[in-house]
C-alpha positions as CSV (number, residue, x, y, z in Angstrom):
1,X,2.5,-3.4,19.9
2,X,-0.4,-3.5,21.8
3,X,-1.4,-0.1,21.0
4,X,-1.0,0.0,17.4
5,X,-3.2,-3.2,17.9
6,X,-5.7,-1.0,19.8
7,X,-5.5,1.6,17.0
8,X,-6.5,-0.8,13.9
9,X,-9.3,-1.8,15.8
10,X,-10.3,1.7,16.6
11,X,-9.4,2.5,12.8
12,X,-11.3,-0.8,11.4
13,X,-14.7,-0.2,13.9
14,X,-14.6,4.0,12.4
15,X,-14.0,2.5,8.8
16,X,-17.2,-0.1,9.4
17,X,-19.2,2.7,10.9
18,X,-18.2,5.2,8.2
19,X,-19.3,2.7,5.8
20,X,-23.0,1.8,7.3
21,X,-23.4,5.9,7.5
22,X,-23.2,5.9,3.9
23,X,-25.2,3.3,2.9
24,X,-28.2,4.8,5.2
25,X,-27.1,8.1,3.4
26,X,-30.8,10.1,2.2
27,X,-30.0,9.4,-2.1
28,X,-32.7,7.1,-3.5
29,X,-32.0,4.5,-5.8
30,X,-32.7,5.4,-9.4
31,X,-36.1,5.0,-10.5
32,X,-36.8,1.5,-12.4
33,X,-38.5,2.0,-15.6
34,X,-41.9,0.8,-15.5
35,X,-42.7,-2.6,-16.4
36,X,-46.1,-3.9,-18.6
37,X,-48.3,-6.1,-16.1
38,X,-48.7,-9.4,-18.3
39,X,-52.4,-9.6,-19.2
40,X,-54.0,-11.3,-16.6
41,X,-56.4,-14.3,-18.4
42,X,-59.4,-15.2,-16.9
43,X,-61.5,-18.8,-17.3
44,X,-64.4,-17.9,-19.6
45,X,-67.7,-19.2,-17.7
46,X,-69.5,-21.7,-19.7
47,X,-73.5,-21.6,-18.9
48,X,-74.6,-24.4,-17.3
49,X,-76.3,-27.4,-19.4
50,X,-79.6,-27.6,-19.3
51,X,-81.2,-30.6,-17.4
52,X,-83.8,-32.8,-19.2
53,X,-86.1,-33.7,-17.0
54,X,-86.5,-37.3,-16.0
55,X,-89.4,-38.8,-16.3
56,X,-90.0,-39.3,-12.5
57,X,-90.2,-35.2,-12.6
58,X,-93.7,-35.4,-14.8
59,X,-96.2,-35.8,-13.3
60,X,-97.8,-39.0,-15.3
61,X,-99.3,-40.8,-12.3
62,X,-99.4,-43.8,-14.5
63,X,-102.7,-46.6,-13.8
64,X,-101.7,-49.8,-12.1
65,X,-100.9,-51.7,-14.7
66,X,-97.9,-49.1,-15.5
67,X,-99.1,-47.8,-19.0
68,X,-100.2,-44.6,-19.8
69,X,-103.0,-44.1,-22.3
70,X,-103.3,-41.4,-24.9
71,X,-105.8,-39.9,-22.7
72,X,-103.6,-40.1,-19.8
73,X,-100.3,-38.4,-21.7
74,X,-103.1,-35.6,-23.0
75,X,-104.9,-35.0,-19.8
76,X,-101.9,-34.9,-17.7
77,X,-100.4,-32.7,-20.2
78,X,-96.7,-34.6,-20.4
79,X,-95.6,-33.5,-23.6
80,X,-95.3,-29.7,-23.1
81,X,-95.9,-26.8,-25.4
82,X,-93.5,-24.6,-27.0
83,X,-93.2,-20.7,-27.8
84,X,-91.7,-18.4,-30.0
85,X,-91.2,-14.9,-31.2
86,X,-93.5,-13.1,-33.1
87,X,-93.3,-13.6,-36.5
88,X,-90.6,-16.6,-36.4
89,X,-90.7,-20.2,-36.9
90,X,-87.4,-20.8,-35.1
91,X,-87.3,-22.7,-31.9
92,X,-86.2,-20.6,-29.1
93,X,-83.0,-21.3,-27.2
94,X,-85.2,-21.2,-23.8
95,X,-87.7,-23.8,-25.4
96,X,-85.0,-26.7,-26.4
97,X,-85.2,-28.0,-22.9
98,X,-89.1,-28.7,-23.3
99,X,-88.3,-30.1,-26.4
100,X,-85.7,-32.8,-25.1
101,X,-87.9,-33.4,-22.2
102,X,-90.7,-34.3,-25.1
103,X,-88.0,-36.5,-27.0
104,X,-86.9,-37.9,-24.4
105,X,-90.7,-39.2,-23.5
106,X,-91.4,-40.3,-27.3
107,X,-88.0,-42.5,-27.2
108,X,-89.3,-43.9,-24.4
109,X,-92.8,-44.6,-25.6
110,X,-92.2,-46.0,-29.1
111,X,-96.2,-46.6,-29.0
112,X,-96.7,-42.9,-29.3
113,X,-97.6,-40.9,-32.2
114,X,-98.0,-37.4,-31.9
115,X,-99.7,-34.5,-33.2
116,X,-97.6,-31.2,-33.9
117,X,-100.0,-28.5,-34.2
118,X,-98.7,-25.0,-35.4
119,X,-100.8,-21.8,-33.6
120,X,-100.0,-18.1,-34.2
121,X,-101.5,-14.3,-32.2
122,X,-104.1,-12.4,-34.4
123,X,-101.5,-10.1,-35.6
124,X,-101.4,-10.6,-39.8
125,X,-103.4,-11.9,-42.4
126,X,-105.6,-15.4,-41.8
127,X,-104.0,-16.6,-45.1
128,X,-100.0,-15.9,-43.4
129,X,-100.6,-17.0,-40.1
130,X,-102.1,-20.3,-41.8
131,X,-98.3,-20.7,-43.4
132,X,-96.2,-18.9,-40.2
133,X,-98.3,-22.0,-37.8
134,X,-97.2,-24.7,-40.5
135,X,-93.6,-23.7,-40.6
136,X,-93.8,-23.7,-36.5
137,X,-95.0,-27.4,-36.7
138,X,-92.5,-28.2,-39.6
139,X,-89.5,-26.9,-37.4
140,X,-90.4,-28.5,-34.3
141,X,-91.1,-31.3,-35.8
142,X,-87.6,-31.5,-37.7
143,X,-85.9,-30.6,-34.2
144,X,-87.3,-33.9,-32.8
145,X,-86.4,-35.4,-35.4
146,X,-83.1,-34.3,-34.9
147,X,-83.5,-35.8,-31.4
148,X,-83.9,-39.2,-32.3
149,X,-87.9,-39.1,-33.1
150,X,-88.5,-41.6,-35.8
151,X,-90.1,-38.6,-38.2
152,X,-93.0,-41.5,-39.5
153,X,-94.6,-41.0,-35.5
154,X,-95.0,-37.0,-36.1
155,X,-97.6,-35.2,-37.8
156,X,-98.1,-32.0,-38.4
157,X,-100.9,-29.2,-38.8
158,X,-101.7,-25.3,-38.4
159,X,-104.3,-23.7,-37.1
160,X,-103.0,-20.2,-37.5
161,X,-104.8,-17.9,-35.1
162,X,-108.0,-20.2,-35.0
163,X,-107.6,-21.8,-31.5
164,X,-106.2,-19.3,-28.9
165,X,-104.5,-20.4,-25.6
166,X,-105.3,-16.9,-24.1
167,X,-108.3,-14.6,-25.6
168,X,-106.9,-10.8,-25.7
169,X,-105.0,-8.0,-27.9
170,X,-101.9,-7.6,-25.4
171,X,-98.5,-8.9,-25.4
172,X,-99.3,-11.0,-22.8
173,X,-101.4,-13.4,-24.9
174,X,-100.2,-13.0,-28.0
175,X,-96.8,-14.5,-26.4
176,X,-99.4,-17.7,-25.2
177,X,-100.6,-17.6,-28.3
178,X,-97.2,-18.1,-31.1
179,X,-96.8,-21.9,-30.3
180,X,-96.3,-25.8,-31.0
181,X,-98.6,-27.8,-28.8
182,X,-98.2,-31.4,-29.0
183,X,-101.3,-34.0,-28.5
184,X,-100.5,-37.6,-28.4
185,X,-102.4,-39.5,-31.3
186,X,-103.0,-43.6,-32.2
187,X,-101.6,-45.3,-35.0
């Protein structure tokens, strides 16, 4: 009995080793058919807001007594120009930042009037850069309006291409030249 005992064992440990040798056998697996990589989504990257700046950024340098005369906001040049493109009257999205930062300023000061004043380059006719300067003031007015700026504290003029920022025929000042500068005014 003992060696028919023997032989199973020899018989089971040729049957396990028979079946290992097969599965190591050299036939690969049939080939899966390709599957579609889901689309891979990816956050959209929203700009940054812009900062307004605070009011400790300008550099007002108020007198003692803490208020700042129309001299002062003129001189010190708080309420800040803005540009645009040639021949446009629409405010630039690079320039809405100065514009909030002069908002910002005029809801502060509810004592403050200001002076919207339309210029223009050289390029064109004296009679269109009259009108192009007085739709510049009209929409940077109406965007501080839109701001909160009571719209009886803003008045407007052109000047066209009367009063240059920067004397030349280049790019370079025309580009100094298409703006809204603001001057602060009395009642």
């Amino acid at each position: 009995m003992r060696a028919l005992t023997q032989q199973t064992s020899v018989a089971a440990v040729l049957l396990i080793a028979a079946g290992m040798l097969s599965a190591c056998s050299s036939q690969e697996p049939p080939a899966a058919e390709p599957v579609a990589a889901a689309p891979v989504e990816r956050p959209v990257q929203q700009a940054p807001p812009q900062e307004v700046p605070e009011a400790e950024d300008w550099d007002t340098n108020p007198p003692a007594t803490g208020v700042l005369t129309l001299e002062d906001i003129n001189r010190q040049g708080i309420l800040k120009a803005i540009y645009f493109y040639y021949d446009s009257a629409d405010i630039r999205p690079d320039q809405r930042a100065t514009l909030q930062a002069n908002a910002q300023f005029l809801r502060e000061n509810a004592q403050v009037r200001v002076l919207v004043a339309g210029h223009c380059d050289e390029r064109g006719t004296r009679e269109y850069n009259m009108a192009l300067g007085e739709r510049r003031a009209a929409a940077t007015m109406q965007y501080l309006v839109s701001l909160g700026v009571p719209r009886e504290r803003i008045e407007i003029i052109s000047y066209g291409e009367e009063q240059p920022a920067v004397p030349g025929s280049s790019e370079s000042a025309w580009s100094q030249n298409r703006r809204a500068q603001f001057q602060a005014i009395g009642n």
